[in-house]
C-alpha positions in Angstrom: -11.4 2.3 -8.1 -9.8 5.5 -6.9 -11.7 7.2 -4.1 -10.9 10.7 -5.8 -12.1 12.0 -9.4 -10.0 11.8 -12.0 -7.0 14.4 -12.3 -8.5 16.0 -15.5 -11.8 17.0 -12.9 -9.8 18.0 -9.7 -11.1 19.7 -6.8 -10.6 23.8 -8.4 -7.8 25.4 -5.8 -8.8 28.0 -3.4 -5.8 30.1 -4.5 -7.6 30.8 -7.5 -10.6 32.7 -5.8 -7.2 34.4 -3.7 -5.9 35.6 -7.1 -9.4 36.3 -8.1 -10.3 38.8 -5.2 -6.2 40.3 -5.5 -7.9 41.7 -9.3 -10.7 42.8 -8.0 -9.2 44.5 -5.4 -6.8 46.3 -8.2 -10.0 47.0 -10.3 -11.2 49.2 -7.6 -7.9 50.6 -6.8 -7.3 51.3 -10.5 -10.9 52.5 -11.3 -11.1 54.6 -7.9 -7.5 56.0 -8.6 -8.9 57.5 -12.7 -11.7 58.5 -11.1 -9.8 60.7 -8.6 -7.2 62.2 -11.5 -10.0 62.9 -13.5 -12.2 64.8 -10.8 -8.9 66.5 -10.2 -7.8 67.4 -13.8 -12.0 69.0 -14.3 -11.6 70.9 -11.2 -11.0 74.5 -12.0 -7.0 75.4 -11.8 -5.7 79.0 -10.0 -5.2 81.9 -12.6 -1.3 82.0 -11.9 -1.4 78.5 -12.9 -3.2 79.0 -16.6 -0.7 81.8 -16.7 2.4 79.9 -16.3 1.3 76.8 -18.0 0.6 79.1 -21.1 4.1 80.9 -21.0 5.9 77.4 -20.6 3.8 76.1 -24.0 4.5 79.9 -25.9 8.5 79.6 -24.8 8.5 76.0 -26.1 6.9 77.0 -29.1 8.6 80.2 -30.1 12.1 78.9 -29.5 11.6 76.1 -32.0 10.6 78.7 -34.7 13.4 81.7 -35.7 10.7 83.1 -37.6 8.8 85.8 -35.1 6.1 86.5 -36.9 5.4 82.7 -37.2 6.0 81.6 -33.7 3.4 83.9 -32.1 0.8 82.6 -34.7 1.7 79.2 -33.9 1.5 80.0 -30.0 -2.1 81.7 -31.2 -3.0 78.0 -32.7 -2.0 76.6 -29.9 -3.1 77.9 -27.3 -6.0 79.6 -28.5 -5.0 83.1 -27.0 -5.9 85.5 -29.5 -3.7 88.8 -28.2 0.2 87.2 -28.4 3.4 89.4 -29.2 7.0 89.2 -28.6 8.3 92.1 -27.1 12.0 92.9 -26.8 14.0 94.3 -24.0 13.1 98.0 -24.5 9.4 96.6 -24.7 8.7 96.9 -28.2 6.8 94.7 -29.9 8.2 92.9 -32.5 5.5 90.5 -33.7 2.0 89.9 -33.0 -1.1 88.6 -34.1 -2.8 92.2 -33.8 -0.9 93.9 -36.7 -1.2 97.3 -35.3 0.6 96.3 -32.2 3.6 95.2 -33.8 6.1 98.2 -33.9 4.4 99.9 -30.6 5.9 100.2 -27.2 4.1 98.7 -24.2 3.0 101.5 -22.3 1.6 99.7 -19.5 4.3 100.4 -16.8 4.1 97.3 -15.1 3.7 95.6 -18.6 7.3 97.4 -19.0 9.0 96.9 -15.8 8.3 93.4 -16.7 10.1 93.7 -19.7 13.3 95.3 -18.6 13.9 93.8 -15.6 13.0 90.1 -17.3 11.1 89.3 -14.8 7.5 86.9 -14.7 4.6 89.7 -14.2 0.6 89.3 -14.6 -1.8 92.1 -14.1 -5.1 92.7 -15.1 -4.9 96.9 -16.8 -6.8 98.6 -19.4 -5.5 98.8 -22.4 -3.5 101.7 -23.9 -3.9 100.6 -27.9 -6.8 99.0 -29.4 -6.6 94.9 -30.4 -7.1 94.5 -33.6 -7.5 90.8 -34.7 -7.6 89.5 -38.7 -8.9 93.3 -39.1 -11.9 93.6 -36.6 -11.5 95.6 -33.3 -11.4 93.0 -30.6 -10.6 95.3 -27.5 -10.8 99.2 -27.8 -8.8 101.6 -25.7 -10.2 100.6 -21.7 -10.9 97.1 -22.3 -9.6 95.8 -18.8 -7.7 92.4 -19.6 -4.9 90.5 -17.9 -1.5 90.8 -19.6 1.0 88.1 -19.0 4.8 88.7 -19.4 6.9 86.3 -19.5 10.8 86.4 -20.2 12.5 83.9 -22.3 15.7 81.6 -21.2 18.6 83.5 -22.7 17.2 85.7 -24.7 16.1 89.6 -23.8 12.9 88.8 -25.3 9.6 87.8 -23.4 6.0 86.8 -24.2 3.1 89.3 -24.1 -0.2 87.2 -23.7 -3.2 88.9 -23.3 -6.5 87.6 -21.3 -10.2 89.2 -21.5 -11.9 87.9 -18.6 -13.8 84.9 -20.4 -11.2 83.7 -22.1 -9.2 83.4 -18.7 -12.5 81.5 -17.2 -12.8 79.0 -19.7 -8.9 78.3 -19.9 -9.3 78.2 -16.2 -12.0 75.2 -16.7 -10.3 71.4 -17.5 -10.6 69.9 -20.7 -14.0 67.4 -20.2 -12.1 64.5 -22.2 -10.2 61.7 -19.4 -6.2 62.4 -18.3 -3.7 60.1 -20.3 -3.2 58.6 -16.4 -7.1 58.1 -16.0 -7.7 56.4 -19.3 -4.1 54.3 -18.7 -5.3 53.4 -14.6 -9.1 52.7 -16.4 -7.6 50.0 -18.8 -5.2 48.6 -16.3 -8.6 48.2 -14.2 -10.8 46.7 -17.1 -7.6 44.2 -17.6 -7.7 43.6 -13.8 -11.6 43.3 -13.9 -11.2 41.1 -16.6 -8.8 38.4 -15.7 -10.9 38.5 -12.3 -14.0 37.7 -13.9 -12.3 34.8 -16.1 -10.9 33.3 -12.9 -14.4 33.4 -11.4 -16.1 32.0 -14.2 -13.5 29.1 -14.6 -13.6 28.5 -11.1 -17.3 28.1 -11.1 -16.9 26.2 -14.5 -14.3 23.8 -12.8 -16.4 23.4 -9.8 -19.1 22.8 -11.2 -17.5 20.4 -13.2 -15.7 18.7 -9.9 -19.0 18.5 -8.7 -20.4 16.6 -11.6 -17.5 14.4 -12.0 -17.4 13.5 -8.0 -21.1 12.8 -7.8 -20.3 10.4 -11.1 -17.0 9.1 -9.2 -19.4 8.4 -6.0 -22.1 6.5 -8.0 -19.0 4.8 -9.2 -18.0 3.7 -6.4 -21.2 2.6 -4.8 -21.5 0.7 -8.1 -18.0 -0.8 -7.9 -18.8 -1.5 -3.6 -21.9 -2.9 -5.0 -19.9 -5.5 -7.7 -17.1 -6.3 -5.3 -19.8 -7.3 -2.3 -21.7 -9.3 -5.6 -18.3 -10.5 -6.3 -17.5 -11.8 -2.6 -20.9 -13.1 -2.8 -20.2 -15.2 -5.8 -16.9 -16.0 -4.3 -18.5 -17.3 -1.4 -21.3 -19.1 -3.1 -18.8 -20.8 -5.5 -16.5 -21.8 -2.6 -19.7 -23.0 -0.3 -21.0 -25.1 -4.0 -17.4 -26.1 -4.1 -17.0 -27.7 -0.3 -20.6 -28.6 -1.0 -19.6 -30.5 -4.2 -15.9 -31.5 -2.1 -18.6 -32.9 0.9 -20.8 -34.7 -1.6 -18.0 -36.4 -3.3 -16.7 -37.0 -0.1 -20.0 -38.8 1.0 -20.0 -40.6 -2.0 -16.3 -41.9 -1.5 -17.4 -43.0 2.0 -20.5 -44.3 0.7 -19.1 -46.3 -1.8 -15.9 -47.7 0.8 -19.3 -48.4 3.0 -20.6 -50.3 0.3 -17.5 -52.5 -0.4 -16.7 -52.9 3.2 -20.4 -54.0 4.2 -20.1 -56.1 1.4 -16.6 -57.7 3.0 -17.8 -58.1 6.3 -21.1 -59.2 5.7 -19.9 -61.9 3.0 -17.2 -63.3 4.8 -19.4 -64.2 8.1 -22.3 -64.8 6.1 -20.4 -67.2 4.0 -18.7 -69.0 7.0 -22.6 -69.3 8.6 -23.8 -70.4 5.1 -21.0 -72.8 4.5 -21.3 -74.7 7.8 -24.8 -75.0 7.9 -24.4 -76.9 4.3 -21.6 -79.0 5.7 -24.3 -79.8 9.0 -26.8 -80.7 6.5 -24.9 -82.7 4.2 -22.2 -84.4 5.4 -22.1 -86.3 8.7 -19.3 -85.0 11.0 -17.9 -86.2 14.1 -19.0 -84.4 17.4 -15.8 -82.7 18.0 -15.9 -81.6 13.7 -19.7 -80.9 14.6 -18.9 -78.6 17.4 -16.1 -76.7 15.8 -18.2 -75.9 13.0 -21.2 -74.7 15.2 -18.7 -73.0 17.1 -17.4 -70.6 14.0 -21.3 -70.5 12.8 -22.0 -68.7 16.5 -19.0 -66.8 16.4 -19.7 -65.5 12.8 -23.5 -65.3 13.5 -22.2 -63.0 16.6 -19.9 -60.7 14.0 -22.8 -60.4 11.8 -25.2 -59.0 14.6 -22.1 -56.9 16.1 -21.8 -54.9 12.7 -25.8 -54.9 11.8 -25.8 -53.3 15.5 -23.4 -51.0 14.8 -24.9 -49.9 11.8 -28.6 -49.6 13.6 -26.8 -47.7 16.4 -25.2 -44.7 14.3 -28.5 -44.6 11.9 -30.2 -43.9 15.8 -27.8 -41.8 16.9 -28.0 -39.5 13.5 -31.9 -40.0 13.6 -32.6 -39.3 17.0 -29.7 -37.9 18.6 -28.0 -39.0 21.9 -29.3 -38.0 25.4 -27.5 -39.4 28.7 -29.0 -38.7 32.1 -25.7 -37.3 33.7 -25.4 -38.5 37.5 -22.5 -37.9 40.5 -20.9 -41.1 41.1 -17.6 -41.6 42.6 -14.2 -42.6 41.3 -14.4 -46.1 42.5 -17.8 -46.6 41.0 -15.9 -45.5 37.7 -12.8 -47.5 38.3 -14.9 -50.4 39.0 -17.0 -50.4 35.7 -13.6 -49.9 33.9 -12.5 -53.2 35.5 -15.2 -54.9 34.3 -14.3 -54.0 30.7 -10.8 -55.6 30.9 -10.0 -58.9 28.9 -7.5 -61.4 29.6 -4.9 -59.6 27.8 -5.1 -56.4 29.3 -2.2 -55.3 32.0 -3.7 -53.0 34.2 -1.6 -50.1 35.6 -0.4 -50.3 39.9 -2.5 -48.9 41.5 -2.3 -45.3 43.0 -3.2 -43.5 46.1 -6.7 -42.3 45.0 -8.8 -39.6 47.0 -12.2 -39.3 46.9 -13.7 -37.7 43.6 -17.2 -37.2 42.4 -17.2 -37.1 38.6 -20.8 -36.5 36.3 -21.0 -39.5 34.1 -23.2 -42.5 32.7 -21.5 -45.2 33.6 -22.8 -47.6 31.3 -22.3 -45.2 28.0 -18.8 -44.5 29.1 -18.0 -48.8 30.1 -19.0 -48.9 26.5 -16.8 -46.7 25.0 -13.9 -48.0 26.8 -14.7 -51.3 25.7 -14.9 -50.5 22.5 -11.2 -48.8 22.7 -9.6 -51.5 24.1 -11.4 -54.3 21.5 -9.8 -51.7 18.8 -6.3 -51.5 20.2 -6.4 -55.8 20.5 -8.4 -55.8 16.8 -5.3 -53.8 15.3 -1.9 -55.9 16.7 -1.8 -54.7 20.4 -0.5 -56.9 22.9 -1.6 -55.3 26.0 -3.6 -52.6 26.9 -3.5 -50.9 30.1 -6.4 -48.3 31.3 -5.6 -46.1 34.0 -7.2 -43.3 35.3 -6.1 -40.0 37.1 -7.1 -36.0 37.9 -4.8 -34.5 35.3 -3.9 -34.8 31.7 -1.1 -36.9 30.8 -0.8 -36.9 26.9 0.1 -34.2 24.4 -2.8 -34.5 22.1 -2.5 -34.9 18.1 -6.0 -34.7 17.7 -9.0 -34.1 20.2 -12.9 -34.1 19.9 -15.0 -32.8 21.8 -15.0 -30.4 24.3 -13.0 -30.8 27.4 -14.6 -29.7 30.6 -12.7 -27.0 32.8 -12.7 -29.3 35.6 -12.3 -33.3 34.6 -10.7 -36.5 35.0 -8.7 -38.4 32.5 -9.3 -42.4 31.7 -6.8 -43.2 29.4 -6.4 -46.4 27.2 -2.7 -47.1 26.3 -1.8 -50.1 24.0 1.7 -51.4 22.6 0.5 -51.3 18.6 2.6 -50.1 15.6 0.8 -46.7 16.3 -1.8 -45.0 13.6 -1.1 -44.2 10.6 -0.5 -40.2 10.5 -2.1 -39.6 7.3 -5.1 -41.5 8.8 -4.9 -40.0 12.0 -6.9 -36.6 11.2 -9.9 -38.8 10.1 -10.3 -42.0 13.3 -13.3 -40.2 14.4 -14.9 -40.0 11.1 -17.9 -42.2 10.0 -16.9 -45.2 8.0 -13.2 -44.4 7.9 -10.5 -46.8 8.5 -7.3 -47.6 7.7 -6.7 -50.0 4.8 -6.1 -53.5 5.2 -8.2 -53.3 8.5 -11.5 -55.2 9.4 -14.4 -53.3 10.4 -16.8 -51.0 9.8 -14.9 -48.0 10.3 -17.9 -46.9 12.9 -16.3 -47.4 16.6 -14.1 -44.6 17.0 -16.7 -43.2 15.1 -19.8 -43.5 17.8 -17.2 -43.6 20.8 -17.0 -39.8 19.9 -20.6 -39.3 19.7 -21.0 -40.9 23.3 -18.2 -38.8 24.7 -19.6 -35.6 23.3 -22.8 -36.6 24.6 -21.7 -37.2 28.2 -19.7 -33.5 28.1 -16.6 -34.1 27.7 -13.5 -34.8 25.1 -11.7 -37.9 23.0 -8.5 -37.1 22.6 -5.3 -39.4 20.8 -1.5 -39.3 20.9 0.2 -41.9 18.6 3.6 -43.0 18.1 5.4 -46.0 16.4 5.8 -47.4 20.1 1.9 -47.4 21.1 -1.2 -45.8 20.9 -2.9 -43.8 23.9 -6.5 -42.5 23.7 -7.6 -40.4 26.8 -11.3 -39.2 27.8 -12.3 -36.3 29.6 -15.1 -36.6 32.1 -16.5 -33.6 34.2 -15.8 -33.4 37.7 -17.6 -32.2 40.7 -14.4 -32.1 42.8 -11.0 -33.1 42.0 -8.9 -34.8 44.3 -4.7 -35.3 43.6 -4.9 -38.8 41.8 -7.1 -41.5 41.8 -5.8 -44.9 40.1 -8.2 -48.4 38.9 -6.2 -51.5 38.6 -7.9 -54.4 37.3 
């Protein structure tokens, strides 16, 4: 399983919450930026700037209408200035929205100077002429208000607005509804806000989310941890039934070749025994027929008590164990036990120069074990055997039991057989093996081992189609340069 969630539940990115705060950051701009227009556009403006705002709105207007008359009512609708006339170059008015100015002359003289010399002029001056609006007198003779002049491109006409002082404070006063810019800089901000506030939310969705799928993906993969060790488990309880099945069929092979080679070797001395003490009993033989025959009874009787001990001696040894009480004895005392193993057969090696070496042994476990070696090599087709012994190893081993001591000396038992067989070879030391076609009980190389373990040290074998040679290892106290036995 993957140690990550799945893709569809991935950890949200960070440049999310970046693109996040870069909104709200332009929500505040925006929003802070309306706000500022609009508490500039409701701040009062200057009177100079009411008056040439108005005369750029009345030129606009009056030049799109030929109609006089017309254009300073539209300019009146417009602008909501009641007093507006177009006065020509002399300064005669020729239209209004107060009838009874219309045809006058503006005697104001600045009003006038205005006119002629085309010129921008606002002054606040009683009026000369009464202001008569839709019929009712708006502004008798003295009524102070300010009258704006203002030329027009091109023409020798110009705009004649008139103010009371009211009217000129409210114009003065912005319009309380928001600027085009402030409501355009307010949506731009909700947008901002907006898309800020979805990436939140979807980030906090999808981490959320990551969060829910992780903790599942973690109790995943405890659970999948928790399988594959059950799995191993099972694995290794299937493969420890399987060698225990492999060892049990194994035991029961050797058992039954145990069975049929007890059987063999039993029989066949036990018949011989059998046999001649029928033909003792009922047939009379000569002395010398007589003495043959008790001769092979003996010599059979002796097999059948060599294998029943054998037998007796590896149930004891798997009952009980072995135990040797290890003592320092010399070389000599070790190459002299190992002479009285030889047979008649048996070529010892020359001897060599030997220096004095203790070694830890039991001389009577270990006279045993060679013995036993050297009555294998003659049992399987060896001529001669030779046992030599030295202070270093000698062999390359194929196979080796035991455990060899850091500091030993090397008996070895070399024979001129046909060698073991090398699919054999890995099992020698193995209860109740032995090579087909072979007498025995397939238990001397078997115990030989257990005895060599027990004194501390190693069996080890190197086999070839020219010989055999099978070398123990025995502990040292002090090793010399060589020490040779001849027999």
């Amino acid at each position: 399983m993957s140690s990550f969630p799945p893709a569809s539940a991935r950890r949200p990115s960070s440049w999310w919450l970046v693109l996040a705060g870069i909104c709200v950051l332009l929500t505040g701009a925006s929003a802070i930026t309306a706000i500022a227009i609009q508490r500039s556009a409701s701040e009062p403006i200057g009177e100079g700037e009411v008056f040439i705002a108005d005369a750029e709105e009345a030129e606009q207007l009056i030049a799109s209408d030929p109609d006089p008359q017309s254009a300073v009512r539209r300019v009146r609708n417009a602008l909501g200035i009641e007093a507006v006339s177009l006065v020509d170059g002399t300064g005669v008015v020729l239209a209004s929205t107060s009838d009874p100015l219309t045809g006058s002359r503006v005697q104001n003289q600045l009003m006038a100077l205005g006119a002629v010399d085309h010129r921008f002029m606002a002054v606040a001056t009683a009026v000369e002429t009464g202001i008569w609006l839709d019929g009712v007198l708006e502004w008798p003779v003295g009524s102070v208000l300010y009258q704006v002049v203002s030329p027009l491109d091109d023409q020798e006409e110009s705009i004649l607005l008139h103010y009371d002082v009211s009217q000129l404070l409210g114009r003065r006063a912005q319009p309380g509804t928001l600027r085009p810019e402030a409501t355009q800089l307010l949506g731009l901000a909700t947008i901002f806000g907006a898309i800020g506030a979805a990436i939140l939310v979807g980030h906090s969705r999808a981490a959320r989310r990551y969060g829910e799928v992780a903790a599942e993906s973690q109790l995943l993969r405890s659970h999948s941890r928790e399988l594959q060790e059950a799995n191993e488990g099972l694995d290794r309880a299937r493969f420890q039934a399987e060698e225990a099945l492999r060892l049990a069929e194994e035991k029961i092979r050797i058992r039954s070749e145990f069975v049929l080679m007890i059987n063999h070797e039993l029989r066949t001395p036990l018949t011989s025994v059998v046999t001649g003490a029928e033909l003792l009993r009922s047939t009379e033989l000569s002395e010398t027929d007589r003495s043959v025959v008790l001769d092979s009874m003996v010599s059979d009787g002796a097999r059948l008590q060599e294998i029943i001990d054998q037998i007796l001696a590896v149930a004891r040894i798997e009952n009980r164990g072995l135990s040797y009480e290890l003592t320092e004895v010399s070389i000599d005392e070790v190459r002299n036990a190992l002479t009285a193993v030889h047979q008649a057969s048996v070529v010892p090696e020359s001897a060599e120069t030997h220096l004095e070496v203790m070694v830890r042994t039991d001389l009577g476990a270990l006279g045993m074990v060679v013995a036993s070696l050297v009555d294998n090599a003659l049992t399987h087709g060896a001529k001669s055997v030779s046992i030599g012994c030295t202070n270093e190893s000698r062999i390359v081993p194929q196979l080796e039991v035991g455990l060899r001591p850091h500091t030993a000396a090397f008996i070895t038992i070399s024979d001129d057989g046909p060698g073991i067989d090398p699919e054999f070879l890995p099992r020698i030391f193995e209860k109740f093996e032995k090579s087909s076609f072979s007498s025995g009980t397939g238990l001397g190389l078997y115990m030989a081992r257990m005895i060599i373990e027990a004194l501390e040290g190693s069996l080890a074998v190197e086999s070839s189609a020219s010989g055999c040679i099978f070398q123990i290892s025995i502990p040292t106290v002090a090793v010399g340069e060589k020490v040779g036995v001849g027999a």
